[in-house]
Backbone bond lengths (Angstrom), bond angles and torsions (degrees), N, CA, C in turn:
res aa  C-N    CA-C-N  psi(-1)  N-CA   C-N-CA  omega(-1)  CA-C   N-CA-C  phi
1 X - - - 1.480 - - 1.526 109.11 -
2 X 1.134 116.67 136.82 1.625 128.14 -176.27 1.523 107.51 -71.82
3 X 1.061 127.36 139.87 1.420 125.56 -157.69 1.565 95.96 -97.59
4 X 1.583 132.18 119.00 1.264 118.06 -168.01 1.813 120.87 -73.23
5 X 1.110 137.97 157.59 1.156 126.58 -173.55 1.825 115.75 -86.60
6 X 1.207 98.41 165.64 1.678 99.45 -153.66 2.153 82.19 -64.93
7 X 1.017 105.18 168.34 1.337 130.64 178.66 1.249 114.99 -92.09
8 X 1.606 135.34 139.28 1.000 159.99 -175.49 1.447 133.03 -86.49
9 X 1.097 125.65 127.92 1.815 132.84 -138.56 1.575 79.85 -122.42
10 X 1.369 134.43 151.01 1.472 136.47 158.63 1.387 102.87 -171.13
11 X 1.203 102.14 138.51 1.900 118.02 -169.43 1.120 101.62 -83.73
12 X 1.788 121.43 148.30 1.282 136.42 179.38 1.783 108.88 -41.39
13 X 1.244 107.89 129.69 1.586 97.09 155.02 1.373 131.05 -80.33
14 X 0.917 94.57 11.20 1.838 102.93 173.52 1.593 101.81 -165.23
15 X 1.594 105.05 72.01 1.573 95.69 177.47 1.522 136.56 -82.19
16 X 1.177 112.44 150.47 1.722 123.97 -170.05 1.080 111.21 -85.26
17 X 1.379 121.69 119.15 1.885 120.12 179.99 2.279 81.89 -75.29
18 X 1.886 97.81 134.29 1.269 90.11 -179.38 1.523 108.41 -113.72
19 X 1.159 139.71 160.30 1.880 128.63 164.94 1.775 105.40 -69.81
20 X 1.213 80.62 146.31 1.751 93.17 177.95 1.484 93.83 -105.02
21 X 1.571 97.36 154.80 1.604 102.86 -153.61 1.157 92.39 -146.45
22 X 1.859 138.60 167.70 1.010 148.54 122.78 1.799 129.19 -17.61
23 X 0.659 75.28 140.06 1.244 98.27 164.36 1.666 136.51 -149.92
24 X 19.065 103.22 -137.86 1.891 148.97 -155.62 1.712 91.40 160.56
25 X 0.883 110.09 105.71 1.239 105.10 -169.87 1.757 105.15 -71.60
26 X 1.773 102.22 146.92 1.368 96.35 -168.50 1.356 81.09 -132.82
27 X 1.472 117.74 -169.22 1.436 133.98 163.01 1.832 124.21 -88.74
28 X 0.986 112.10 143.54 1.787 96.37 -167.01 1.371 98.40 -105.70
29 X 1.043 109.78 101.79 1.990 102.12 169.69 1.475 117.18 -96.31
30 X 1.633 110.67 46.12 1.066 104.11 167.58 1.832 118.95 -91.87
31 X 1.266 104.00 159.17 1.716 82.17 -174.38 1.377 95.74 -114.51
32 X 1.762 117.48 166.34 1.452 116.22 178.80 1.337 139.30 -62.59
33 X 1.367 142.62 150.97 1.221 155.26 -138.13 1.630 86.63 -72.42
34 X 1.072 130.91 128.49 1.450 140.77 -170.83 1.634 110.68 -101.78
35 X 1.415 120.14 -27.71 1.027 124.83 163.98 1.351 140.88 -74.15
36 X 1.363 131.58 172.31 1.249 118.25 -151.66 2.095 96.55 -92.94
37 X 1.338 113.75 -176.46 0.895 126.59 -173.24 1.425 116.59 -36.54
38 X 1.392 107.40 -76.30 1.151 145.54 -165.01 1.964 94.62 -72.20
39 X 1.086 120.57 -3.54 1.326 97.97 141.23 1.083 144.81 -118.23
40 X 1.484 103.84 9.31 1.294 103.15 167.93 1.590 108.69 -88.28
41 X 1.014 114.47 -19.55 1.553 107.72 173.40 1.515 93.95 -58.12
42 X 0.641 99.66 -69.88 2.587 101.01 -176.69 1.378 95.72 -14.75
43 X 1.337 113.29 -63.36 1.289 126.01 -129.98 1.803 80.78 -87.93
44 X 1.106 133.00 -42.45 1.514 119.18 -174.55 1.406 117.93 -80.99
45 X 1.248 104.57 -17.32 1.575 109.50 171.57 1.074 134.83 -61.57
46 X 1.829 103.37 -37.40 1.260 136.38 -170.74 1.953 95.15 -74.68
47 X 1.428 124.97 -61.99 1.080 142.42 134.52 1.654 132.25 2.62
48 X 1.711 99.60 -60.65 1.431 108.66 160.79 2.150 121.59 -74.19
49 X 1.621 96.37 -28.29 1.249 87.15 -177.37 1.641 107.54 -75.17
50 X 0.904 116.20 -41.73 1.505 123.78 174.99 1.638 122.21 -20.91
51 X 1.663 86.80 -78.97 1.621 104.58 157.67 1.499 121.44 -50.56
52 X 1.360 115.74 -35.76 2.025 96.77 174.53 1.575 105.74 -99.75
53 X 1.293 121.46 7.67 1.262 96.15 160.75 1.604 125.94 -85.67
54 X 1.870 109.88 -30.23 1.184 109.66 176.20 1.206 110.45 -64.99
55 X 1.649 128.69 -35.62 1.163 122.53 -177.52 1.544 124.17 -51.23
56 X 1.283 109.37 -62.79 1.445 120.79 150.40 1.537 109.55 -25.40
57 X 1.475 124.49 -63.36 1.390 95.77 -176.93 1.772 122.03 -64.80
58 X 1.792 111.31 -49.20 1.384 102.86 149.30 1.493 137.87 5.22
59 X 1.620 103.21 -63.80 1.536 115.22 -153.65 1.582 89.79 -93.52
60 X 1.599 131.88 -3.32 1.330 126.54 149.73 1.241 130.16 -58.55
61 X 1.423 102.40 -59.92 1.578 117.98 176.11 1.343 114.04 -44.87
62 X 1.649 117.74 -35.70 1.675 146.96 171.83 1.357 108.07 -43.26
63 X 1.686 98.61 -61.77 1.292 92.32 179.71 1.121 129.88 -112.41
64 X 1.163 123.76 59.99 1.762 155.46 -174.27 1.077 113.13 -164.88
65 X 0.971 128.24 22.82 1.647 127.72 145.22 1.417 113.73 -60.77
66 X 0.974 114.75 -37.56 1.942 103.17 -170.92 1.312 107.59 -70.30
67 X 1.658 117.59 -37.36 1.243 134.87 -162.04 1.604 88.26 -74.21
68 X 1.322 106.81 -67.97 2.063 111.01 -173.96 1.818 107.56 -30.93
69 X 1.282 92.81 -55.89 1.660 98.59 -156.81 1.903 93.08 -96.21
70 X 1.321 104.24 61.49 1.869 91.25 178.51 1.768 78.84 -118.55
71 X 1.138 119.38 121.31 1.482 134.55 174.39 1.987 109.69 -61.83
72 X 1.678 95.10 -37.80 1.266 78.50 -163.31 1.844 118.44 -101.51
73 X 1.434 99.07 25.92 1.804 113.83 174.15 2.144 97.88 -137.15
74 X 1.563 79.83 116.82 1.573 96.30 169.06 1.123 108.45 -62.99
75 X 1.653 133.04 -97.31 1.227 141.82 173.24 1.340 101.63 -30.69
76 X 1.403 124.72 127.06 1.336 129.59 163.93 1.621 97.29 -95.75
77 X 1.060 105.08 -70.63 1.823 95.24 -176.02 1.727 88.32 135.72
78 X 1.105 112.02 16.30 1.795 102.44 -169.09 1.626 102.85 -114.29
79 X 1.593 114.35 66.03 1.494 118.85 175.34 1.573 108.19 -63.20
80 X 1.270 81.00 158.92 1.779 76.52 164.86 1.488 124.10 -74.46
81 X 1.342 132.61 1.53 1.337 114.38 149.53 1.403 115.86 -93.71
82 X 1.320 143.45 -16.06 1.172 134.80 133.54 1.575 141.31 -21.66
83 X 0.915 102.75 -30.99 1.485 132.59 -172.91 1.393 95.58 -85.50
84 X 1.862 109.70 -76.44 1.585 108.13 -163.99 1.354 112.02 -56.07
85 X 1.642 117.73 -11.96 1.276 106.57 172.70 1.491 144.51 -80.37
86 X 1.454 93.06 -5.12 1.281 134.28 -178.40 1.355 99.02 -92.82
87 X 1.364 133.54 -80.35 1.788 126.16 160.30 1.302 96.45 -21.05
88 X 1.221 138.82 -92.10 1.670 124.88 -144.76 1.964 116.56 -72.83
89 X 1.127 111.62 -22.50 1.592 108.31 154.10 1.650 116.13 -70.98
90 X 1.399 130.52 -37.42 1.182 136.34 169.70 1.721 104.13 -56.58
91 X 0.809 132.86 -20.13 1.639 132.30 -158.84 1.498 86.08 -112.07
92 X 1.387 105.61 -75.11 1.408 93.87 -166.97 2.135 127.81 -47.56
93 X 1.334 86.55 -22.87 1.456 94.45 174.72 1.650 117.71 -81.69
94 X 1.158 108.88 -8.80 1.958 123.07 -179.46 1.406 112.63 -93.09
95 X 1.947 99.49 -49.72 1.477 90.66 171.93 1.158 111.51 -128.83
96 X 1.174 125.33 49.51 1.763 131.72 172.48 1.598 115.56 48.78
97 X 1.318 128.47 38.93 1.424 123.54 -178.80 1.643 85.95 -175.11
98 X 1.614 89.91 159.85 1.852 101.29 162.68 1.632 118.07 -86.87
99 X 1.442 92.62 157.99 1.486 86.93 -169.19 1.546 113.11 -64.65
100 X 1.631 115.37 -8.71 1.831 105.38 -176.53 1.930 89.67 -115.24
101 X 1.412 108.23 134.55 1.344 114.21 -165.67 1.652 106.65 -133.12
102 X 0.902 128.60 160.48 1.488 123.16 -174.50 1.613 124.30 -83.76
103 X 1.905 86.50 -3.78 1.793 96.89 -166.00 1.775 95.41 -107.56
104 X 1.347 116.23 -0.47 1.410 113.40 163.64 1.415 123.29 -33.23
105 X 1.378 121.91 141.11 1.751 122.64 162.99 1.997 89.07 -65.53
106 X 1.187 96.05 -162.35 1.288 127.93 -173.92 1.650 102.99 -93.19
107 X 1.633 120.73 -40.96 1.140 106.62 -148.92 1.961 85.17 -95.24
108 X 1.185 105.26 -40.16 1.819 105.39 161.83 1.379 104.55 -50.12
109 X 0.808 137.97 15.09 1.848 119.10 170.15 1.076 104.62 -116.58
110 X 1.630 122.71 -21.27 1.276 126.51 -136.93 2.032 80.77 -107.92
111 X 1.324 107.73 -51.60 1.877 117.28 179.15 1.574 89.06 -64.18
112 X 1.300 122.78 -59.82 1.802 107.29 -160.00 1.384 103.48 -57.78
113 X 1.052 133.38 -36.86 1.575 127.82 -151.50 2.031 88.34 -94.80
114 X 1.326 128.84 -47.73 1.408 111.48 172.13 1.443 103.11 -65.25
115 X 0.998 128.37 -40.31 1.340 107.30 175.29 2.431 140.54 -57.39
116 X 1.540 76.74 -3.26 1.371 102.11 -178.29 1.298 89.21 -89.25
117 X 1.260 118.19 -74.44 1.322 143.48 -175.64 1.526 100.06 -24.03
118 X 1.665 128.89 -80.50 1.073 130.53 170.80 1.402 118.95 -23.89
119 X 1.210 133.25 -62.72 1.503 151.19 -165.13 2.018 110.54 -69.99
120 X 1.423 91.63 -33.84 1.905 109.13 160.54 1.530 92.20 -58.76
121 X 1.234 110.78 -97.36 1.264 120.82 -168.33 1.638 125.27 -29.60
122 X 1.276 95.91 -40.92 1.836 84.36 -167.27 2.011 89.83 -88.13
123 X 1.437 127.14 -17.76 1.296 103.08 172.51 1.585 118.94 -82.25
124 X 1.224 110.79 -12.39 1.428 114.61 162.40 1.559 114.89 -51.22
125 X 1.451 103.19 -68.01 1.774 125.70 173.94 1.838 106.09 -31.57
126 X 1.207 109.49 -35.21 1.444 118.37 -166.27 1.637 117.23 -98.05
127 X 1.322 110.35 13.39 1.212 118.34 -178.95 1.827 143.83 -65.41
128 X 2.079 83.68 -38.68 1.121 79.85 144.39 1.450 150.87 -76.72
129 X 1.230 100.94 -31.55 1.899 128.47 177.19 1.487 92.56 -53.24
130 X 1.395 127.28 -62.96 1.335 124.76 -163.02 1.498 98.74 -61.42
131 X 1.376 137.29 -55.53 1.513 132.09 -164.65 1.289 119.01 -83.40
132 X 1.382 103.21 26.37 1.971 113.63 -161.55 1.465 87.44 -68.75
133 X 1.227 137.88 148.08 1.333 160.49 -174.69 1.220 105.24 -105.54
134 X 1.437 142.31 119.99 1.607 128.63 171.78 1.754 106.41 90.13
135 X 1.220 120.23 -1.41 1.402 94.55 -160.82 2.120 82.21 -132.19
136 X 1.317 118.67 126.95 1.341 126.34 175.14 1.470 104.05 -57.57
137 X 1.985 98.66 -119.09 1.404 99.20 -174.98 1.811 112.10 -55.55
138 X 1.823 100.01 139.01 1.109 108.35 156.07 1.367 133.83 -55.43
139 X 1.514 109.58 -54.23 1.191 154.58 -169.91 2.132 105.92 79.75
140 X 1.619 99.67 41.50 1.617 121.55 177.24 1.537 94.24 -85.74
141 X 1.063 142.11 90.75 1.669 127.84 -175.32 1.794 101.45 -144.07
142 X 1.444 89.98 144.48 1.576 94.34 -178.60 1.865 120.98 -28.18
143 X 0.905 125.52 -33.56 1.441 122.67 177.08 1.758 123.47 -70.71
144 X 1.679 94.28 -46.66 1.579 100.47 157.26 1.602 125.67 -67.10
145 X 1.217 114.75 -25.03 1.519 120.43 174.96 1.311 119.21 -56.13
146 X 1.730 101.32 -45.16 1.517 123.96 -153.84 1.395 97.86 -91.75
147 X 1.154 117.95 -12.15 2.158 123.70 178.81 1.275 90.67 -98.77
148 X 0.895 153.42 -39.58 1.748 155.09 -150.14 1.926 92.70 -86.37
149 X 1.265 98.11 -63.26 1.601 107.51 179.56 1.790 120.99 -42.72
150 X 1.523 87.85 -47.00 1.440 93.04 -162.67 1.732 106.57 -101.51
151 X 1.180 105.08 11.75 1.548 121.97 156.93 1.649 116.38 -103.26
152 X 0.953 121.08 -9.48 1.595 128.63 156.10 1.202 128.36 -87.10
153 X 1.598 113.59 -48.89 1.297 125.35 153.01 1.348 111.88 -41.40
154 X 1.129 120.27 -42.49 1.643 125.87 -166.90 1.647 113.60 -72.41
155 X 1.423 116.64 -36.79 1.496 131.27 174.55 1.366 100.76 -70.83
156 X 1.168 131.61 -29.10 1.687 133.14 -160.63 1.233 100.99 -100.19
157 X 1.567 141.12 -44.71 1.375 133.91 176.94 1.511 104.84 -135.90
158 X 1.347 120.78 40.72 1.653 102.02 160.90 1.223 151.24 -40.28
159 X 1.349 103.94 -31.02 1.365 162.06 -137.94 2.090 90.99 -85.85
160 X 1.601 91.25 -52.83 1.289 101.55 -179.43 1.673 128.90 -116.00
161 X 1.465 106.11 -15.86 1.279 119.84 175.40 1.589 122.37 -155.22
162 X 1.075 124.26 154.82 1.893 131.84 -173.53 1.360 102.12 -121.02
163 X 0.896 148.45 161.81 1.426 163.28 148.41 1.885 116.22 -150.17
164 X 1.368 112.23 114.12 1.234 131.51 -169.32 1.606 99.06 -149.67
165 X 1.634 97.69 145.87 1.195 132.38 -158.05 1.451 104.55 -115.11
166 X 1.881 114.88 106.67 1.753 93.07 -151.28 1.616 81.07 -131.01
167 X 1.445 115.80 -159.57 1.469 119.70 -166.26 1.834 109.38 -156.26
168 X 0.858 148.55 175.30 1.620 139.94 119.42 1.300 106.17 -37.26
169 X 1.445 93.50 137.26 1.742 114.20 -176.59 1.918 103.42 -40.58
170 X 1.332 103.96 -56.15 1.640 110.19 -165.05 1.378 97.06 -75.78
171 X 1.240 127.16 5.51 1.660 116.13 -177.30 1.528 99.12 -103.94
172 X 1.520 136.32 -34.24 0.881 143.30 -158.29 1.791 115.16 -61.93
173 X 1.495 117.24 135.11 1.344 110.79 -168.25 1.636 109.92 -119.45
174 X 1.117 92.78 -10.27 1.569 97.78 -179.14 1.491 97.94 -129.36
175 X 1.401 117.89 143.98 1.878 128.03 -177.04 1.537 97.07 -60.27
176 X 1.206 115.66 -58.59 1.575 128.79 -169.73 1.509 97.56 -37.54
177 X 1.217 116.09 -49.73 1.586 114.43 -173.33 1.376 121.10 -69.75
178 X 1.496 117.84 -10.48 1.266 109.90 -154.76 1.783 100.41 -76.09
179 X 1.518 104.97 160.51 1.560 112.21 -174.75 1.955 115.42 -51.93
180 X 1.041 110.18 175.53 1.157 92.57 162.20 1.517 104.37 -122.38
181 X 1.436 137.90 -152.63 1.394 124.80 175.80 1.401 115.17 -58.67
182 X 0.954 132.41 -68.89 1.820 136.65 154.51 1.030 111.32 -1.69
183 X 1.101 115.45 -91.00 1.402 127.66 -176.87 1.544 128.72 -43.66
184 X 1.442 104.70 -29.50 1.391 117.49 -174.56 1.672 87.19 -78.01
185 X 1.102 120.40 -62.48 1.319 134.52 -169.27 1.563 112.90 -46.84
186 X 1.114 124.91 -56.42 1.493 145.99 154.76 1.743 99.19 -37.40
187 X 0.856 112.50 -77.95 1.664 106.69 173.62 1.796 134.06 -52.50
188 X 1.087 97.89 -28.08 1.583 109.81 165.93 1.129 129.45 -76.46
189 X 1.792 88.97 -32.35 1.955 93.57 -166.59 1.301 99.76 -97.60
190 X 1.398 108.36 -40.87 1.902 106.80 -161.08 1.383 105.34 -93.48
191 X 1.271 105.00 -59.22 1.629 109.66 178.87 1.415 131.66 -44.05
192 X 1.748 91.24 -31.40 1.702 107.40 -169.14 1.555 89.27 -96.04
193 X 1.199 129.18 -7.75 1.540 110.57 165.76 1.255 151.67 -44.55
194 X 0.938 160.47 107.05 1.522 160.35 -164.68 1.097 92.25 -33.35
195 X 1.608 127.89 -88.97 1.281 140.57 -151.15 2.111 119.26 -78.37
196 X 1.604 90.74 10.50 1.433 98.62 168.72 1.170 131.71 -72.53
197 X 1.540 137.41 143.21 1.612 138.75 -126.12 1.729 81.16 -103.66
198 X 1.064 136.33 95.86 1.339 100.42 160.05 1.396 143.88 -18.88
199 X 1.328 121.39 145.98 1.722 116.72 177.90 1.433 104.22 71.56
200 X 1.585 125.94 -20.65 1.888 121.86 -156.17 1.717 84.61 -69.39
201 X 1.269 110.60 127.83 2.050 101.13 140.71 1.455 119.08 -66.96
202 X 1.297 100.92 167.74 1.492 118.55 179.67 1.594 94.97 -120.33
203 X 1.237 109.70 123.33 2.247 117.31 167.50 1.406 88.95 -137.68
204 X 1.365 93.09 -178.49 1.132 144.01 176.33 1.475 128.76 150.71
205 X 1.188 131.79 -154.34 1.566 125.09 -140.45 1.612 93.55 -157.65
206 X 1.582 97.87 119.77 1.906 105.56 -154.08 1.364 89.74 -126.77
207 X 1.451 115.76 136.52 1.343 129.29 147.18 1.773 92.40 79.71
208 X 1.420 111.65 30.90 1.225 99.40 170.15 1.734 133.71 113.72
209 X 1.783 83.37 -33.44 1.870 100.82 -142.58 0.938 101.39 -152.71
210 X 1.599 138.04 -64.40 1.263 138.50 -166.39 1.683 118.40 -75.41
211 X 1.301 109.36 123.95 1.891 104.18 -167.04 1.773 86.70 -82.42
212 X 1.126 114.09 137.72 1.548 113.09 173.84 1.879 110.19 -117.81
213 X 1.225 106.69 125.97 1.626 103.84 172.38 1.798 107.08 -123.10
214 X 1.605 97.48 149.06 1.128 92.85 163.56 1.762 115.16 -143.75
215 X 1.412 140.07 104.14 1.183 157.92 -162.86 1.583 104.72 -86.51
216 X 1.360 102.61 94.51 2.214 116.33 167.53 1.795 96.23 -37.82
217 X 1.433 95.68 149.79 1.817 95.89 174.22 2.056 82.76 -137.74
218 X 1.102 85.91 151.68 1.758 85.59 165.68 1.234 107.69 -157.13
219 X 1.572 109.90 153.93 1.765 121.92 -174.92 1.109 137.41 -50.27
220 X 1.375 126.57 102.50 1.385 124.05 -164.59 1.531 106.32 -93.23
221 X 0.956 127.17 159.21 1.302 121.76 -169.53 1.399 122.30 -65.42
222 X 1.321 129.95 -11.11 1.672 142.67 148.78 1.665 101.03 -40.67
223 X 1.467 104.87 -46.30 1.773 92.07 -160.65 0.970 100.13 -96.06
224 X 1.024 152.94 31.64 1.802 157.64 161.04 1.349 110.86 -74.97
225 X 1.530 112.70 -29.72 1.268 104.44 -179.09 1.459 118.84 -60.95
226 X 1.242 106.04 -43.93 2.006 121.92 175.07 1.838 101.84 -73.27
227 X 1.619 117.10 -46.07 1.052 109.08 -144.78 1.614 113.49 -110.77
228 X 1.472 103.17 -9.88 1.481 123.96 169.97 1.542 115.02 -73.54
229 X 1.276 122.40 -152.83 1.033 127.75 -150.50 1.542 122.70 -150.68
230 X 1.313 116.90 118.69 1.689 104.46 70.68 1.663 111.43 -103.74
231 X 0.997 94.67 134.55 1.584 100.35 170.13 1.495 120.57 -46.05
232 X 1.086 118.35 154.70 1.696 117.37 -162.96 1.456 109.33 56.15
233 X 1.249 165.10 -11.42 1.046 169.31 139.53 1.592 126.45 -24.39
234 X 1.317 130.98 94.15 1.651 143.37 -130.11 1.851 90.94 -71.38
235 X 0.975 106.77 106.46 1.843 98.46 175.99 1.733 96.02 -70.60
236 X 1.809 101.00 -176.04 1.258 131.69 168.98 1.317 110.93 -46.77
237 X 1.579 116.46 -39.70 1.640 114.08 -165.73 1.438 96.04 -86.84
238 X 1.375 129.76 -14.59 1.577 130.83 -168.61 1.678 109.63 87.59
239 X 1.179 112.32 31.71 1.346 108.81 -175.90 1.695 105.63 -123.64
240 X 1.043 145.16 127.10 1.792 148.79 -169.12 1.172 94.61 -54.70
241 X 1.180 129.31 136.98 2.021 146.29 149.83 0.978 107.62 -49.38
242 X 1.424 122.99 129.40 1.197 138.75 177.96 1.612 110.41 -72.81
243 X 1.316 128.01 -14.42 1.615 124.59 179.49 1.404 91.33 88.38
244 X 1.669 147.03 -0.68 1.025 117.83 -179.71 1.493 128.82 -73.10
245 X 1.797 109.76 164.14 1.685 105.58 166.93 1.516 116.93 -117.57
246 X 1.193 92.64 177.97 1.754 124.56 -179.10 2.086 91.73 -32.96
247 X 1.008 127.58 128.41 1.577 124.84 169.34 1.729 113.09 75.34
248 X 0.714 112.40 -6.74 1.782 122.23 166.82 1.433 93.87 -50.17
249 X 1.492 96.40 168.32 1.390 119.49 170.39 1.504 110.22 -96.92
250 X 0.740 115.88 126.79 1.623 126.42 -176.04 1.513 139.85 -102.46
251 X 1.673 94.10 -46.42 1.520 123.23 165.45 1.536 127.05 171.99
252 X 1.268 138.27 -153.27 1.430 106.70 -166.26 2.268 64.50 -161.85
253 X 1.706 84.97 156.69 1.067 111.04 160.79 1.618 125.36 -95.46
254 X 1.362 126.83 89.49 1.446 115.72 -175.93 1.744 109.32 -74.99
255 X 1.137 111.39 155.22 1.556 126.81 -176.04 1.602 100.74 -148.41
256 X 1.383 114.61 136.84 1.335 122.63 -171.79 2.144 98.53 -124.53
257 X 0.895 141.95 146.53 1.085 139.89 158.51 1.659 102.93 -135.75
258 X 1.423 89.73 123.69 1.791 101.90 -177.70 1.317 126.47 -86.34
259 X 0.996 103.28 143.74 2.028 105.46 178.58 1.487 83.86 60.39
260 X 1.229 138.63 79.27 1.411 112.29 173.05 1.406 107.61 -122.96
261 X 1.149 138.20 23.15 1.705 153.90 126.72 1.334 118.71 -44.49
């Protein structure tokens, strides 16, 4: 068997400044991106918008926590068109444009707009939880938002794209999140590298067909409260602090695009 060649790293052609958010070694037989330049820029762009739009919604949920979890006002006032309006000023202020643009492909219109769609829906779904009267934490927080989303998104276009919100194995708090071989692998080898670019993703194109990305996230000082320290120390969600700091690695955004050759 021909030993495949190491895989190929290439920066957005039109990259997105994104928000930083909360949050086993195998063998990689993927082989390198076979296509020409100019599509893998497509293909990471498509990739990068993904990742700053959920983030953007994220960095809502971020900043409506006080409002979510205020025990003593039912009605918050945070409908779901309230909200999306907040996602699309949040975006547009991160990466200078809205997330639906006129210079979109087809298959970006088709993920951005379910991806709106998703983020409607599951804050709709959450309406009562959010207006609970008497009751503090929800436990509605950027991490639950961003699994809810990208499990709706996922029923609506699987077909053509994945988006999951993953971690280092020992960082991981929910099973659903945990890496899968890739990912673990991608995080050990590249991420955990000395000479790795901060913020760079690691893709490429596995088994043929599937474009695979994966985008480093690290702790901004918002998520210290859950994820800082002291380590072992019972956070808000009831889960022990990881001891992490400010610029750590935290978790990575995986994105899958199918048949994407």
């Amino acid at each position: 068997m021909t030993k495949p060649r190491s895989p190929r790293r290439l920066a957005p052609a039109r990259p997105l400044r994104l928000l930083l958010a909360p949050l086993a070694a195998v063998t990689l037989l993927a082989l390198p991106l076979p296509a020409p330049a100019q599509d893998h820029d497509a293909l990471v762009t498509t990739g990068n918008r993904l990742a700053a739009l959920l983030r953007a919604g994220r960095a809502v949920v971020s900043a409506n926590q006080d409002r979510i979890n205020d025990a003593t006002v039912g009605d918050k006032g945070l409908t779901p068109d309230v909200f999306m309006d907040q996602v699309m000023a949040a975006y547009l202020e991160t990466n200078g444009e809205p997330p639906l643009t006129d210079d979109l492909t087809d298959l970006q219109r088709r993920l951005t707009q379910a991806q709106l769609d998703a983020m409607r829906a599951v804050v709709a779904e959450q309406q009562q939880v959010i207006n609970m009267e008497g009751m503090g934490f929800k436990g509605f927080i950027p991490a639950v938002f961003a699994r809810l989303v990208n499990e709706r998104f996922g029923e609506t276009v699987g077909d053509l794209a994945n988006v999951k919100v993953t971690a280092p194995p020992d960082l991981v708090r929910n099973r659903t999140a945990r890496p899968d071989a890739w990912e673990a692998e991608v995080i050990e080898t590249r991420f955990g590298a000395a000479d790795h670019e901060k913020g760079a993703p690691w893709f490429e194109v596995v088994d043929g067909a599937d474009f695979r990305m994966l985008i480093p996230e690290y702790y901004s000082a918002s998520c210290l409260s859950c994820h800082g320290g002291p380590a072992g120390e019972v956070d808000v969600t009831g889960f022990p602090k990881e001891g992490g700091t400010e610029g750590e690695l935290g978790g990575a955004i995986s994105i899958i695009l199918h048949d994407a050759q």
